[in-house]
GUBA-224009 format. One record per atom (N, C-alpha, C, O): x, y, z; atom name; residue number from 0. Coordinates in pm, whole numbers, plus 50000, padded with zeros to 5 digits. Example, Ala and Ser with C-alpha at 12.3 -4.5 7.8 and 13.67 -1.06 7.14 Angstrom:
BEGIN
      xx      yy      zz   name   resi
   51319   49431   50780      N      0
   51230   49550   50780     CA      0
   51320   49670   50780      C      0
   51424   49668   50846      O      0
   51285   49775   50708      N      1
   51367   49894   50714     CA      1
   51290   50003   50787      C      1
   51341   50114   50804      O      1
This chain:
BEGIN
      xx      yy      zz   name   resi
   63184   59231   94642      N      0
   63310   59298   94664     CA      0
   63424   59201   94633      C      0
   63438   59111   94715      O      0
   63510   59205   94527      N      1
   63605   59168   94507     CA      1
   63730   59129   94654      C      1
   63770   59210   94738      O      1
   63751   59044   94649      N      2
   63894   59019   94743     CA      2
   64013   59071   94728      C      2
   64073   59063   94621      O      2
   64061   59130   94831      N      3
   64191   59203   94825     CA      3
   64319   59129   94794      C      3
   64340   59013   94829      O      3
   64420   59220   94712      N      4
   64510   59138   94706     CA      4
   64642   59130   94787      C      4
   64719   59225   94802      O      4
   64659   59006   94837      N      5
   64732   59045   94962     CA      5
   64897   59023   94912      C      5
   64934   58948   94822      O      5
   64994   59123   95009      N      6
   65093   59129   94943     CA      6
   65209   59083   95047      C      6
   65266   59172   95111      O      6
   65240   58973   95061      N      7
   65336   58971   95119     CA      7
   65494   59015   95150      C      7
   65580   58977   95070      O      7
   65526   59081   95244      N      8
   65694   59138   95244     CA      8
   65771   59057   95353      C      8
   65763   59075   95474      O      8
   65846   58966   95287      N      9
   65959   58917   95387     CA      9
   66141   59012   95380      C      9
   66210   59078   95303      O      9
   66141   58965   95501      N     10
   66278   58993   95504     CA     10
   66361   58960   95707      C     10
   66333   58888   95803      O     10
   66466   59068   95672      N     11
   66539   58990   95813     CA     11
   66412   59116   95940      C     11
   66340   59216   95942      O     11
   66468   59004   96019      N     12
   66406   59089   96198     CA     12
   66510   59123   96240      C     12
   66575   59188   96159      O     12
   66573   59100   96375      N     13
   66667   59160   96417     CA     13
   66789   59139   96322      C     13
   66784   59035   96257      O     13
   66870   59200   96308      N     14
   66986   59233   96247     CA     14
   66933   59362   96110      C     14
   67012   59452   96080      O     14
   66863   59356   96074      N     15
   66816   59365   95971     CA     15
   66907   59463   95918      C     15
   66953   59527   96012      O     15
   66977   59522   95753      N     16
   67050   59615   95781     CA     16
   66918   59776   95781      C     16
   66795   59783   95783      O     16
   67026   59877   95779      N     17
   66925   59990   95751     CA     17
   66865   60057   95657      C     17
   66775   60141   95662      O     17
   66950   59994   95537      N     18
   66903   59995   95414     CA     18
   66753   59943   95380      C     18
   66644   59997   95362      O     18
   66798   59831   95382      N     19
   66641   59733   95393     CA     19
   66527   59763   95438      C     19
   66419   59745   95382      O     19
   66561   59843   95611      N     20
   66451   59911   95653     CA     20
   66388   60025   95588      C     20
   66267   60039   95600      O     20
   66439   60085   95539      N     21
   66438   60196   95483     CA     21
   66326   60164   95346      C     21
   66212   60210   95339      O     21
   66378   60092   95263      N     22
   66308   60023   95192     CA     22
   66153   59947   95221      C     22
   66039   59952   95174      O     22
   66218   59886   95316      N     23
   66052   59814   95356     CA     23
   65936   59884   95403      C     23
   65817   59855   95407      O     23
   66009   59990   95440      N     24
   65898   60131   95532     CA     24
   65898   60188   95371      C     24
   65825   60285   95354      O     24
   65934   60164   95313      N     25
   65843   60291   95151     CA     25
   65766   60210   95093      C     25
   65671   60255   95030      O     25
   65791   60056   95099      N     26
   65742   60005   95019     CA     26
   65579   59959   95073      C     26
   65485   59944   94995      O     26
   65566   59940   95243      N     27
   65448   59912   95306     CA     27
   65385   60013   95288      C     27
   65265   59991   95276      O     27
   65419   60136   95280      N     28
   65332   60292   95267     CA     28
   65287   60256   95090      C     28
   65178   60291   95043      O     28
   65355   60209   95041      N     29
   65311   60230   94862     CA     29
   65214   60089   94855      C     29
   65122   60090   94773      O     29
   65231   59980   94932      N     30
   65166   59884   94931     CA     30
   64986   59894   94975      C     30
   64887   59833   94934      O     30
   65000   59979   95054      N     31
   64872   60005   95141     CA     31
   64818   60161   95078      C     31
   64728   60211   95145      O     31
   64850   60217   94992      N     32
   64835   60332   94948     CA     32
   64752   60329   94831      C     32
   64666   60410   94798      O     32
   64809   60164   94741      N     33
   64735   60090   94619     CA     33
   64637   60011   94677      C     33
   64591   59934   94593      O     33
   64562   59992   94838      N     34
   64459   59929   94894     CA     34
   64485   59788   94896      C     34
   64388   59715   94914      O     34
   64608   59733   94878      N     35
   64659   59637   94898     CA     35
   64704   59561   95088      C     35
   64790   59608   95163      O     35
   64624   59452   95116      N     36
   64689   59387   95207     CA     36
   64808   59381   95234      C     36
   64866   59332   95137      O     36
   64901   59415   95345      N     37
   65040   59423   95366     CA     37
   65034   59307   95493      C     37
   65000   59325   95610      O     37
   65095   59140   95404      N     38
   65131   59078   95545     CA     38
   65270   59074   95547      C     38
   65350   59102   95458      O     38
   65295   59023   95704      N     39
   65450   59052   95700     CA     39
   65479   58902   95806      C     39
   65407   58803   95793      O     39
   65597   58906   95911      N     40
   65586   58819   95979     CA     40
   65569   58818   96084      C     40
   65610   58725   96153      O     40
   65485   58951   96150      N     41
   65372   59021   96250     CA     41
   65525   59043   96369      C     41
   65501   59083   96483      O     41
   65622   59023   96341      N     42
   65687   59081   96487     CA     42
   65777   59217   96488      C     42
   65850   59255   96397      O     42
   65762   59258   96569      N     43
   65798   59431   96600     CA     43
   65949   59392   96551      C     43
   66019   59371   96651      O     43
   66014   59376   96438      N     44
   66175   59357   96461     CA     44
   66181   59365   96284      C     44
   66124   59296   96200      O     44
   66266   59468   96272      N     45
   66348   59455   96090     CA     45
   66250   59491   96000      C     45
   66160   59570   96029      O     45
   66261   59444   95900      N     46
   66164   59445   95820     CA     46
   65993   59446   95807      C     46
   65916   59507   95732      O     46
   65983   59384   95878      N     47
   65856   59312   95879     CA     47
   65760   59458   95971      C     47
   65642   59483   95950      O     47
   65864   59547   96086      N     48
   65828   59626   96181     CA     48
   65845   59761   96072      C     48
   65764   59851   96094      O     48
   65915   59778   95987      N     49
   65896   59871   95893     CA     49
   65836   59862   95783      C     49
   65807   59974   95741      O     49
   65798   59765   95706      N     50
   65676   59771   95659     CA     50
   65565   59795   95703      C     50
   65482   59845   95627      O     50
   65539   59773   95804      N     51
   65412   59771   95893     CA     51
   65401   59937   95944      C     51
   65298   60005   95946      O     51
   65523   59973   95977      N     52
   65512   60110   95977     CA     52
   65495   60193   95884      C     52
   65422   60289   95910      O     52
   65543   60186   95772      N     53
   65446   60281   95662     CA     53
   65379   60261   95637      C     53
   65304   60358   95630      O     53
   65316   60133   95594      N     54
   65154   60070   95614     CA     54
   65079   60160   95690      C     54
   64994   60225   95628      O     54
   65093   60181   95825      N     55
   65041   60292   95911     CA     55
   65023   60389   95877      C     55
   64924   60451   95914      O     55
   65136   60452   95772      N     56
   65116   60600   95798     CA     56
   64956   60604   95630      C     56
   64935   60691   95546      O     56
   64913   60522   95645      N     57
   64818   60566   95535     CA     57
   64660   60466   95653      C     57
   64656   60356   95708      O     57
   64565   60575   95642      N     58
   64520   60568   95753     CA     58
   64413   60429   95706      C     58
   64373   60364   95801      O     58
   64370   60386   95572      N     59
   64291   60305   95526     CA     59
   64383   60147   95534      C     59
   64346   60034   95503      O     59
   64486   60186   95578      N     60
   64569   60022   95594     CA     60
   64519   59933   95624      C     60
   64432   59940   95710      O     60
   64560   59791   95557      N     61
   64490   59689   95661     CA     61
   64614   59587   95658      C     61
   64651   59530   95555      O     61
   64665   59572   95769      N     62
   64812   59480   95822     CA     62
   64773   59376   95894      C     62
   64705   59383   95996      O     62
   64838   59219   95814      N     63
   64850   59116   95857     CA     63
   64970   59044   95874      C     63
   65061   59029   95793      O     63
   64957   58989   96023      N     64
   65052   58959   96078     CA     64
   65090   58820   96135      C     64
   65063   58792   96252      O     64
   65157   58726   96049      N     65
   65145   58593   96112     CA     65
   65280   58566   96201      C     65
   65390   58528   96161      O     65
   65246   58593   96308      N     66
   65349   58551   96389     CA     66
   65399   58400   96502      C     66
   65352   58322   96585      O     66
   65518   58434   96431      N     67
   65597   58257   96502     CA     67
   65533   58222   96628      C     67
   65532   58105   96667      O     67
   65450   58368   96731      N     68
   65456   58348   96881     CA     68
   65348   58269   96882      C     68
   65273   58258   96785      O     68
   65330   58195   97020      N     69
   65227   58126   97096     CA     69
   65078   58224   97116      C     69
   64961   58192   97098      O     69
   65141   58355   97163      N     70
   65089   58442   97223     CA     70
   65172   58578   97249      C     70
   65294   58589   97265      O     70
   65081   58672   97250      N     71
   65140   58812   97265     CA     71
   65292   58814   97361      C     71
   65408   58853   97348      O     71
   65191   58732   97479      N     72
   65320   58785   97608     CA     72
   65470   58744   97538      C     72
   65573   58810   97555      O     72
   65459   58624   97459      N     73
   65640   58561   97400     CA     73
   65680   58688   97374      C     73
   65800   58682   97402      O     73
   65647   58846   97324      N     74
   65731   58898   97237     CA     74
   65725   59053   97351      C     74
   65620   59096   97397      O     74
   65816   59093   97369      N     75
   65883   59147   97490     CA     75
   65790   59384   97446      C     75
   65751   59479   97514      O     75
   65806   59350   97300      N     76
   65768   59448   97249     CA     76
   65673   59447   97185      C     76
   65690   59379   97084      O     76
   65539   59506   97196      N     77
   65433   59466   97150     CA     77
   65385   59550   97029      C     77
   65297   59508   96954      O     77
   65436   59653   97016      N     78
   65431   59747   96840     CA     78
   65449   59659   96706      C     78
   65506   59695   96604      O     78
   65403   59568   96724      N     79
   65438   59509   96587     CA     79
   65369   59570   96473      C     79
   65396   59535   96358      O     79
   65242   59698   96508      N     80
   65155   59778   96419     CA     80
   65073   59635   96315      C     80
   65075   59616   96193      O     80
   65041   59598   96369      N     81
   64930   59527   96294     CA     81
   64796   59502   96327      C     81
   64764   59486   96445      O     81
   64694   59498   96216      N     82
   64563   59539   96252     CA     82
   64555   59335   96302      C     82
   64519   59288   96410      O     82
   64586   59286   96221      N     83
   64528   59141   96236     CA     83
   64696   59056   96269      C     83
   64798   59048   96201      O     83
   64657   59002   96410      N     84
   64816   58904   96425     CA     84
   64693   58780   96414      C     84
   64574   58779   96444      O     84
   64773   58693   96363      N     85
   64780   58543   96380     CA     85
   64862   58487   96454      C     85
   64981   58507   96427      O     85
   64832   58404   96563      N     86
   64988   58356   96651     CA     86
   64958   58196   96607      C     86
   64872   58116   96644      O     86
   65032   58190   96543      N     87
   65050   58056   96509     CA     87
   65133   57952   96601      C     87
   65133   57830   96584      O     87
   65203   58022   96701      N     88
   65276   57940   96772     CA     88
   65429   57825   96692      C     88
   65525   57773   96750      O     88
   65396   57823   96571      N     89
   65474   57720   96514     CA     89
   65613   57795   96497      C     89
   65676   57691   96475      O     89
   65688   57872   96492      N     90
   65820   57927   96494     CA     90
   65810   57959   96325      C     90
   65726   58027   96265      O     90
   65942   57876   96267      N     91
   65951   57987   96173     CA     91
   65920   57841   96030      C     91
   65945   57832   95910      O     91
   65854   57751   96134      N     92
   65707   57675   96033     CA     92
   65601   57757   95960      C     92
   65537   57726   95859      O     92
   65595   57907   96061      N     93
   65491   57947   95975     CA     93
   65542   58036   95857      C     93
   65462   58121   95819      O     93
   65669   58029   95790      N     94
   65686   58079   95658     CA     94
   65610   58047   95554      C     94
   65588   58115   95454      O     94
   65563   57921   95588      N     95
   65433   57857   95485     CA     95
   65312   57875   95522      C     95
   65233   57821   95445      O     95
   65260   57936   95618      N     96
   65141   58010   95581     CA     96
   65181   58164   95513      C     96
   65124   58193   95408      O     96
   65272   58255   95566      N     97
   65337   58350   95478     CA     97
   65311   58388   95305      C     97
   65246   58475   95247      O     97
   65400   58271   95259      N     98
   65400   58216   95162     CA     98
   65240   58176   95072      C     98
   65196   58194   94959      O     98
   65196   58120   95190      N     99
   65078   58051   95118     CA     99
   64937   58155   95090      C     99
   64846   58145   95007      O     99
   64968   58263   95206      N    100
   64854   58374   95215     CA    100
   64855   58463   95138      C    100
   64761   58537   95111      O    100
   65003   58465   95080      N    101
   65043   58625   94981     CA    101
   65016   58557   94857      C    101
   65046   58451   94801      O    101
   64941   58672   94832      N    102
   64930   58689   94621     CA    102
   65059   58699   94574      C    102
   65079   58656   94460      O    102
   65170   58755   94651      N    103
   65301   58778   94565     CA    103
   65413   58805   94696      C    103
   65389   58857   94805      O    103
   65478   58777   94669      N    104
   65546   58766   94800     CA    104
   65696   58857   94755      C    104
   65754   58814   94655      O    104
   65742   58948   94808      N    105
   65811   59044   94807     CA    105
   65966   58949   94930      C    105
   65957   58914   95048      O    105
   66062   58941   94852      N    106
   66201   58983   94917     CA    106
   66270   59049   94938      C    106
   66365   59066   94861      O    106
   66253   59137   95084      N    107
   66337   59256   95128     CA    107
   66459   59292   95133      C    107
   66494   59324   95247      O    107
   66554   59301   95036      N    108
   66683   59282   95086     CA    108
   66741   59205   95108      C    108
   66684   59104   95070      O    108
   66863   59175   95167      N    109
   66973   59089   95215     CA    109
   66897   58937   95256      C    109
   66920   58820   95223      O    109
   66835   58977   95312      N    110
   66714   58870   95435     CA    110
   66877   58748   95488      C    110
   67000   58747   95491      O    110
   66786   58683   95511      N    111
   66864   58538   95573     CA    111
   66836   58427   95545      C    111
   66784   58408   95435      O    111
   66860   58314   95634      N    112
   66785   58208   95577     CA    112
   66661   58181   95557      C    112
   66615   58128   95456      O    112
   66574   58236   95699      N    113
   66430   58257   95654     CA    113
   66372   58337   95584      C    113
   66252   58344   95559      O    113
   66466   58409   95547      N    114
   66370   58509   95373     CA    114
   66407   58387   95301      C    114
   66321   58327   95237      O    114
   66534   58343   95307      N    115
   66578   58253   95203     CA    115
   66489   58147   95177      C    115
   66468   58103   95063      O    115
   66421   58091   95310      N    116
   66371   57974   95268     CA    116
   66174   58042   95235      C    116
   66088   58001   95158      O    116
   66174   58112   95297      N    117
   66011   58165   95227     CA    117
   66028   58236   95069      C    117
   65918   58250   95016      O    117
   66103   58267   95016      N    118
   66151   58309   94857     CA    118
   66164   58160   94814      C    118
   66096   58144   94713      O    118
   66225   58044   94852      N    119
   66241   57920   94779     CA    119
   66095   57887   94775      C    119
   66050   57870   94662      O    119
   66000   57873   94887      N    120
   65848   57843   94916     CA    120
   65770   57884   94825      C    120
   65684   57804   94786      O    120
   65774   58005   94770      N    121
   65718   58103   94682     CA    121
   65704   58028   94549      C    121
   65603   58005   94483      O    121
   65858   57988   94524      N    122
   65868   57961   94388     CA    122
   65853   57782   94362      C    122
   65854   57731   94250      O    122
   65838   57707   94488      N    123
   65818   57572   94494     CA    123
   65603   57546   94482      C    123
   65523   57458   94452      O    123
   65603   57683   94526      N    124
   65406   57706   94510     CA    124
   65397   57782   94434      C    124
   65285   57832   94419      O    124
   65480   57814   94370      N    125
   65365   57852   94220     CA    125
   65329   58016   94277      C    125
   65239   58082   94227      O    125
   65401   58059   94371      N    126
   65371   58230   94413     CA    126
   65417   58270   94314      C    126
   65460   58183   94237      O    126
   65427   58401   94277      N    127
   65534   58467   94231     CA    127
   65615   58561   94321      C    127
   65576   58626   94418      O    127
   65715   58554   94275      N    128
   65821   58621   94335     CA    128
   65907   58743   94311      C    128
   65998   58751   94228      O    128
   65872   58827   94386      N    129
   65926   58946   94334     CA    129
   66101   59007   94428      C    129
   66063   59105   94492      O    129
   66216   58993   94449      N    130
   66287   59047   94515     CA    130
   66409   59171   94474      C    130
   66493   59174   94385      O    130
   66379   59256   94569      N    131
   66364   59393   94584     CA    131
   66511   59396   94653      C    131
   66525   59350   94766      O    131
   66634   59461   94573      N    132
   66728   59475   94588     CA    132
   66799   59354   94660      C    132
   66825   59346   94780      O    132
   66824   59263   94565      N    133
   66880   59142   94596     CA    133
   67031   59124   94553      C    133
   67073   59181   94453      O    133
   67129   59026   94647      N    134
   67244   59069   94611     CA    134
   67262   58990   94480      C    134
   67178   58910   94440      O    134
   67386   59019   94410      N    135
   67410   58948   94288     CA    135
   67389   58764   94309      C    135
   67338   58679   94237      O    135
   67453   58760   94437      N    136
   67468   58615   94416     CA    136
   67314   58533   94490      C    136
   67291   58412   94490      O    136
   67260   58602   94526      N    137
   67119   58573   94550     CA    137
   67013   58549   94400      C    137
   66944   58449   94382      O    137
   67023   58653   94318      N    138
   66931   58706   94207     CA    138
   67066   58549   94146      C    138
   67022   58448   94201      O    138
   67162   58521   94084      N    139
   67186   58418   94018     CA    139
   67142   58300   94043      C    139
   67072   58239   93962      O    139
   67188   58234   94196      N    140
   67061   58124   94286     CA    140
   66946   58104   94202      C    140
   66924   58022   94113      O    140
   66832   58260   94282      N    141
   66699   58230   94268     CA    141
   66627   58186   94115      C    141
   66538   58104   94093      O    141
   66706   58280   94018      N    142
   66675   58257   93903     CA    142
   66717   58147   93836      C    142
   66680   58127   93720      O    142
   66785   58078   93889      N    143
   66844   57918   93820     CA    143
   66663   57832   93904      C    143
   66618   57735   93844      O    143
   66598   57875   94011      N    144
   66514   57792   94043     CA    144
   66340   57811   93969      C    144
   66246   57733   93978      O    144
   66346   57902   93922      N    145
   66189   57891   93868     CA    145
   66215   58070   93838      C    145
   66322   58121   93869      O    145
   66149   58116   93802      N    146
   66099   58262   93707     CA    146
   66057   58392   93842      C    146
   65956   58409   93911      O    146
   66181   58457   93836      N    147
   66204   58531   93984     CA    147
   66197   58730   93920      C    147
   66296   58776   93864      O    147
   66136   58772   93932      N    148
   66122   58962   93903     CA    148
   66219   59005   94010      C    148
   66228   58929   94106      O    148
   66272   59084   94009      N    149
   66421   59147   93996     CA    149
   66331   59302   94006      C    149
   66250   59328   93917      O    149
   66361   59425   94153      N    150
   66319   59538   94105     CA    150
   66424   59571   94234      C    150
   66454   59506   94334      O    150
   66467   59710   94182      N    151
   66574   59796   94276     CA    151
   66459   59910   94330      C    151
   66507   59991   94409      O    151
   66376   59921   94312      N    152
   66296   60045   94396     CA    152
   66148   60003   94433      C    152
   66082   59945   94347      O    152
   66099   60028   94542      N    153
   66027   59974   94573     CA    153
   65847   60014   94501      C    153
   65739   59959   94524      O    153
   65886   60133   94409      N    154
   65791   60162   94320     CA    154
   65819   60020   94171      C    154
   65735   59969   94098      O    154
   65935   60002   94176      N    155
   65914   59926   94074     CA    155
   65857   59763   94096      C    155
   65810   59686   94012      O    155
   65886   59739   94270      N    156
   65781   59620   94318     CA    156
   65659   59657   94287      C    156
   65599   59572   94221      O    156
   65587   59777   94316      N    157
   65442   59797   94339     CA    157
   65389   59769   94146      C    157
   65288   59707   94113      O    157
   65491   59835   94049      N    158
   65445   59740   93964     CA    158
   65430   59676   93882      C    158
   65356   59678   93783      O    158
   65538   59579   93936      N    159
   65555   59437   93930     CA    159
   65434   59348   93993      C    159
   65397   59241   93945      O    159
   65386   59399   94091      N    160
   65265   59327   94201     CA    160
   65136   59348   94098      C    160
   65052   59263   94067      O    160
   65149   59526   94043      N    161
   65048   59502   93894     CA    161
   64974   59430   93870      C    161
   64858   59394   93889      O    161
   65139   59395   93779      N    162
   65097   59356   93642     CA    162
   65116   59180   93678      C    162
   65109   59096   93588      O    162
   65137   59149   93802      N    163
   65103   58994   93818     CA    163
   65010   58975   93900      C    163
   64989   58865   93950      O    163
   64938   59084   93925      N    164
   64750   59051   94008     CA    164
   64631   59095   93892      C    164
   64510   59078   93893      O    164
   64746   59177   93762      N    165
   64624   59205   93698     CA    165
   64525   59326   93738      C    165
   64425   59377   93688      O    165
   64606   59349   93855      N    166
   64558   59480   93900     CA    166
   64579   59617   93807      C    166
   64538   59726   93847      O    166
């Protein structure tokens, strides 16, 4: 049996806007729909909690979740919808397992510094990088740093993820 290809989606947690969410919930349903691994950054908040939620709504999902916590009890809300958490305990050290676990690592939107700095990770390891409605002055940045895919709909991530797994 071949190994799955796992797809990483970063973006913001709390603040997140609603756009983004919106996005990240079509894109975890299209991610997990192509039998693709959906990891995220396992906590119930923004992005990461709406990907994971359309992920859900396709009943063959399989959601991985590496989260900053020690342990369950740190996180006040426990829906993070994931089949597999990792608690790494390390905070937001673990962008590099993130990074390091995804076949392709997806940027949700606006994100922040920690999308910011797991999109730099991506492209410092040799991931590829795909980000998904990025602002202008983000997409100028990223692409001055190494070879960055650019998609406004989240069908046009799924394939982009493709045609760089070969899938």
């Amino acid at each position: 049996m071949p190994r799955k290809i796992v797809v990483g989606v970063m973006g913001a947690g709390e603040g997140a806007l609603p756009s983004d969410v919106a996005l990240a919930e079509e894109l975890g349903e299209l991610i997990a729909r192509e039998g693709f691994v959906l990891l995220t950054g396992g906590r119930p908040a923004g992005v990461m909690a709406a990907a994971n939620r359309g992920a859900k709504r396709v009943p063959s999902s399989l959601t991985l979740g590496i989260s900053p916590l020690r342990n369950d009890a740190d996180d006040p809300d426990e829906e993070a919808l994931v089949d597999i958490q990792v608690l790494t305990g390390m905070g937001d050290g673990r962008n590099v397992i993130n990074v390091l676990s995804s076949d392709v690592v997806v940027a949700c939107g606006t994100g922040g510094p920690g999308t910011t700095s797991e999109a730099a990770l991506a492209l410092k390891s040799n991931r590829p990088l795909v980000m998904l409605r990025a602002a202008p002055g983000a997409k100028a940045f990223f692409a001055t740093l190494g070879t960055v895919h650019f998609a406004d709909t989240p069908s046009q991530v799924l394939e982009l993820v493709r045609k760089l797994t070969g899938e």
